[in-house]
N, C-alpha and C positions, 0 to 999 in steps of 0.2 A: 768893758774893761780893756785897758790898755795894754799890751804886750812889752814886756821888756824889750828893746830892740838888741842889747848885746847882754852875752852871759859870758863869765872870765873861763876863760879854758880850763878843760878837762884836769883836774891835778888830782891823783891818789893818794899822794900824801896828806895835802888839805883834806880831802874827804876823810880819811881813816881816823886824823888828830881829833878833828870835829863832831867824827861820829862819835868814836871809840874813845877818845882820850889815852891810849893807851900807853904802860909803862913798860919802860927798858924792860927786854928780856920776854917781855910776855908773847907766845906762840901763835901763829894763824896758821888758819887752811885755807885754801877755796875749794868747793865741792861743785860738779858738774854732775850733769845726767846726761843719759847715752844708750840708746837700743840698744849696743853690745859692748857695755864697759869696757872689755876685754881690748878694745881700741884707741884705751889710755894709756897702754902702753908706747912708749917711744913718740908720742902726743898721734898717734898714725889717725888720728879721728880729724884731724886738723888735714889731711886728702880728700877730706867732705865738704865742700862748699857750700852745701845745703847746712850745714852744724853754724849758723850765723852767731849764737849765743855765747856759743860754747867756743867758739874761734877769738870772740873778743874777751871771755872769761882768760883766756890763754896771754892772750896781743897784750893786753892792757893791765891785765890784774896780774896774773903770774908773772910773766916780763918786768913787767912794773917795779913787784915786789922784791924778784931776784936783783934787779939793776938797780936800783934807788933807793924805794922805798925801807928795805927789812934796815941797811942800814943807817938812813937817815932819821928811823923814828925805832932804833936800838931794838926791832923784832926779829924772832926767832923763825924758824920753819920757811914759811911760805908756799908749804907742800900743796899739791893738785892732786883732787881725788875724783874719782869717776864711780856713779852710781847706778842700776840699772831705770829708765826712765819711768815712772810711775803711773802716767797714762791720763792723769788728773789734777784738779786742780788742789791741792791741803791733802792728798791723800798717804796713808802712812808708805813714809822711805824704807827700804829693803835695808838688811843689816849689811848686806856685804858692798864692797868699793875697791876698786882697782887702782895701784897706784903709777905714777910714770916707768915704772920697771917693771910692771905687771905682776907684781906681788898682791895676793889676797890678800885685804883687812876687814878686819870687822869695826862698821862706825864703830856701836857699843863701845868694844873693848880698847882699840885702838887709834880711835878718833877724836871721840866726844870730850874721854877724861883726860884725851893729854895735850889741847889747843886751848887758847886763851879765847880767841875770836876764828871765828869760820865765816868764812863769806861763801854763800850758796846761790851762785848763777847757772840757772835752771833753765829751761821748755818750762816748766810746770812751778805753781809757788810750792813755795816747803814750808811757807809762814808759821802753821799751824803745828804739822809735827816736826819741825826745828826748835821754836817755844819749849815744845812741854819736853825737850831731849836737854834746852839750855839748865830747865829748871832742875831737871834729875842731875845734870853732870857739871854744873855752875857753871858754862860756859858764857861768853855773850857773840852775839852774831848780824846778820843782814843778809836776806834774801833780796837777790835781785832778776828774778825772772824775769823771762822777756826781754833781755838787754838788747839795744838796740843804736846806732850810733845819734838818734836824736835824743835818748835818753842818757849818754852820754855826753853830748855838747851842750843839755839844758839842764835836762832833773837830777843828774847827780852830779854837775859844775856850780849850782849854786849853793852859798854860804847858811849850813844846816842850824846854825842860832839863828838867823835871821828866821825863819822856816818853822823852828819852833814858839818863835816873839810873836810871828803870826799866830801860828795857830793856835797858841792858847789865848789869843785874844778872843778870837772865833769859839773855844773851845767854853768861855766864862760868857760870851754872849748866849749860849746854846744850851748850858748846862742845867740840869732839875727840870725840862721842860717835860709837860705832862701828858704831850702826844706832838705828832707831825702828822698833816695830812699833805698827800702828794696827788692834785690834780694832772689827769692826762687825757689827752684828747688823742685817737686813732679814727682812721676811716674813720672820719666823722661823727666817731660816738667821745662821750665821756666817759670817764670812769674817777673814781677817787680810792685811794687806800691812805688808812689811818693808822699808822702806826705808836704805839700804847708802852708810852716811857715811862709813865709813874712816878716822874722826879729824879729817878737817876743820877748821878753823875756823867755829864759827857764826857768822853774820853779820847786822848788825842794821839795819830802817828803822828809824831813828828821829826822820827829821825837821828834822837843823841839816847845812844847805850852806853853812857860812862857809869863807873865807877865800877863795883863789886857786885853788883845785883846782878842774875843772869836774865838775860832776856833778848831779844832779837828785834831789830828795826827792821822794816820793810822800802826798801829803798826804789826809788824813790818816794821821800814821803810829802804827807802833809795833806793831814785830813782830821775831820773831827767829827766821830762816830759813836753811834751805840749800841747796845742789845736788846733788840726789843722786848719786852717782857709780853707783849699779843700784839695783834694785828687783825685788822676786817676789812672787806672791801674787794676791790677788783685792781690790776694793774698789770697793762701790757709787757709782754717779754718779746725780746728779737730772738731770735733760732739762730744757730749756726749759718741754716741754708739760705737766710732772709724771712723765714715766714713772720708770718707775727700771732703770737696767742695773748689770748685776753687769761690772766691766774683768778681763780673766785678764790677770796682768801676769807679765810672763820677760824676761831682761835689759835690764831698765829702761825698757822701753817697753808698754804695753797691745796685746796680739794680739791680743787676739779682745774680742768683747764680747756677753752673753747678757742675758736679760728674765727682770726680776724682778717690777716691775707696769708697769701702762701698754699701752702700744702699740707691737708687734714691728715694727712701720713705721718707727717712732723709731729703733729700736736698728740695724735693719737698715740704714738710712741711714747711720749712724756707721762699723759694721764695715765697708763699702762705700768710707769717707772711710779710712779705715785701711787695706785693701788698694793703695787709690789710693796712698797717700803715707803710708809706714809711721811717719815723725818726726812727723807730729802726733801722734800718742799716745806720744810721750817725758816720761817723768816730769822737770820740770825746776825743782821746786821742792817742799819742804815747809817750812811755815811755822807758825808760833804767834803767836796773837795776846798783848800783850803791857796793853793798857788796861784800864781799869774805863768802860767808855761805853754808853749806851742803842743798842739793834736803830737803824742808818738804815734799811734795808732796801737799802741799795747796796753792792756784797762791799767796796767802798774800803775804808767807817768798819768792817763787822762781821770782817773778816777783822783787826782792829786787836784784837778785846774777845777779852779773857784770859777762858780754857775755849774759845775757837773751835781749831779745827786743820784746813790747807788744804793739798791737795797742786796742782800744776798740771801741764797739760803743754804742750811746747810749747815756742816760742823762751825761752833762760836764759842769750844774750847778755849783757845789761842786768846780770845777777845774777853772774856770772862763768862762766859755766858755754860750755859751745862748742858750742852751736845755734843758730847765727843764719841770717838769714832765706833764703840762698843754697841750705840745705841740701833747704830743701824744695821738692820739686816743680813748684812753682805759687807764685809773692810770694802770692795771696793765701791759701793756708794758713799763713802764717808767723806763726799769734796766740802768744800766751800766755795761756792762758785755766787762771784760779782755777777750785778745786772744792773749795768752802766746804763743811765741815762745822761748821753752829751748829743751835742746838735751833730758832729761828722760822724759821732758813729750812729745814732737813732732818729738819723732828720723825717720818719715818717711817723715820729711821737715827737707831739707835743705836751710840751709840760708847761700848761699857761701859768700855774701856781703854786707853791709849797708855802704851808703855814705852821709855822709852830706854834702849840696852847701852852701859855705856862701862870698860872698863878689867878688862871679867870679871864684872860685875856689873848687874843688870836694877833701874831706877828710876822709880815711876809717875811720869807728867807729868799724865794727867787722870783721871776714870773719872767718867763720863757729863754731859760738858761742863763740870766742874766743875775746878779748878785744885786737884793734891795738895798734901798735909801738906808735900812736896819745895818744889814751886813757893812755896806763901805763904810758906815759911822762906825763900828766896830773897830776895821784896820786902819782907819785913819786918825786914832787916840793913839 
């Protein structure tokens, strides 16, 4: 597939009308995260050059808002809040937050029920437990972790109807199917996993939180995903460090996990994290990326670019699915952690094949990160 070669500049105003729709008067925040909130006072966290997220949450969204945007689209606030950083991926936010004068607040009381839209540019997603805080306190929102300035200049510069025209194109090709199998080839072995949809409804990020409903976009979007209801099979994971483990997966969850390269220290740690507390390795999502966008190298923007395919496991809350955070063990294993497969970041998996079953019948979706003859007939209606 072919790259867009130019994307229209960065504008926040575009982005907010597009996302949000929102009406005169109505309040925002943006929320950041910080090892020592207490450094959102007088912005003093903006002396850390290492704070890359959190620097552009500042440059681009506060600035932005103060100088332009609150007035040109009649909003209120614009306030910057600092939270302590949570360590993980979906895992539950701490109640308290620091504000530019370094006054204690508490989200709960003081955040949630008095802003119209929260923008929460993070280290870590908040997708998960932002959701289930919009639905208690009718907010609406957009997590944008990992910000970065290519996901600025590509994935949240483009036109977010467009983005959903797509995706729910993608989302009605895909939709009720009654399994997907995901071939993969490592060090020379195969493996397959089958994951067990039942007819479902597919369901699509794609980016537009208007109206009155509360709920949160995940920016950048543009994917079309579901919850799996089981799962069997085998399928390779990268490790933080590079290694690679092969998951044996049996009623929808990952039991066991074995070394395919790397380091058996790796692996052995994980099966360990899985004896501990079997529901972290629940498969609770598989997804398709849905865009034409350049590598960010952050899974946000790449788990967005059509030829990617991601499973997760983990909390699928937020997604509809019935794993939230109570379930597990310990609050803090309660993540929801992607497992992107794209060629720059897993080029030592191959993925010669993805098939979805639907109605008696087997239809490719990729064959070797590339989007089928299926899929482009799809976007090209």
């Amino acid at each position: 597939m072919h790259m867009p070669h130019h994307f229209p500049d960065f504008d926040l105003c575009r982005l907010l009308r597009t996302v949000f729709d929102p009406r005169p008067r109505e309040r925002i925040a943006i929320l950041i995260d910080l090892e020592d909130p207490a450094r959102m006072r007088d912005f003093s966290f903006l002396g850390d050059e290492s704070l890359t997220i959190q620097r552009h949450a500042h440059d681009t969204f506060y600035r932005g808002l103060k100088d332009r945007v609150l007035a040109e689209l009649g909003l209120e606030g614009g306030d910057m809040y600092a939270y302590r950083i949570t360590g993980g991926s979906n895992l539950d936010l701490p109640d308290e937050a620091i504000d530019a004068s370094g006054a204690r607040k508490s989200l709960s009381r003081d955040i949630y029920p008095n802003y119209d839209i929260i923008l929460c540019i993070s280290t870590f997603s908040a997708t998960a437990p932002l959701t289930a805080f919009a639905k208690r306190f009718g907010f609406r929102g957009a997590t944008l972790h990992g910000l970065n300035e290519t996901i600025l200049r590509t994935g949240l510069a483009v036109d977010y109807n467009t983005v959903s025209r797509e995706a729910e194109k993608l989302r009605l090709g895909l939709t009720r199917a009654d399994a997907v199998e995901i071939d993969f080839e490592v060090a020379g072995k195969a493996h397959t996993l089958r994951l067990i949809l039942n007819g479902q409804e597919a369901q699509k990020s794609h980016g537009l939180c208007r109206g009155k409903t509360p709920d949160v976009a995940n920016l950048p979007a543009g994917e079309v995903y579901f919850v799996p209801e089981g799962a069997e099979g085998e399928f390779p994971m990268k490790y933080e460090d590079g290694t690679i483990g092969i998951m044996r997966v049996t009623g929808g969850r990952i039991v066991d996990a074995s070394l395919a390269t790397g380091n058996e220290s790796t692996v052995r740690a994980h099966r360990e994290r899985l004896a501990a507390d079997p529901v972290t390795g629940e498969l609770g999502e598989l997804g398709f990326g849905t865009q034409l966008l350049p590598w960010a190298g952050r899974d946000i923007q790449d788990e967005k670019v059509l030829g990617t395919v991601h499973v997760a496991t983990g909390r699928s809350d937020h997604l509809g699915g019935h794993l939230t955070p109570d379930k597990f063990a310990e609050s803090s294993h309660a993540t929801h952690d992607d497992i992107l497969f794209a060629p720059h970041k897993t080029p030592e998996i191959r993925v010669p094949e993805v098939r979805m079953f639907r109605g008696g019948k087997a239809t490719v979706l990729m064959r070797n990160y590339e989007p089928s003859e299926y899929i482009r007939s799809l976007l090209a209606e």
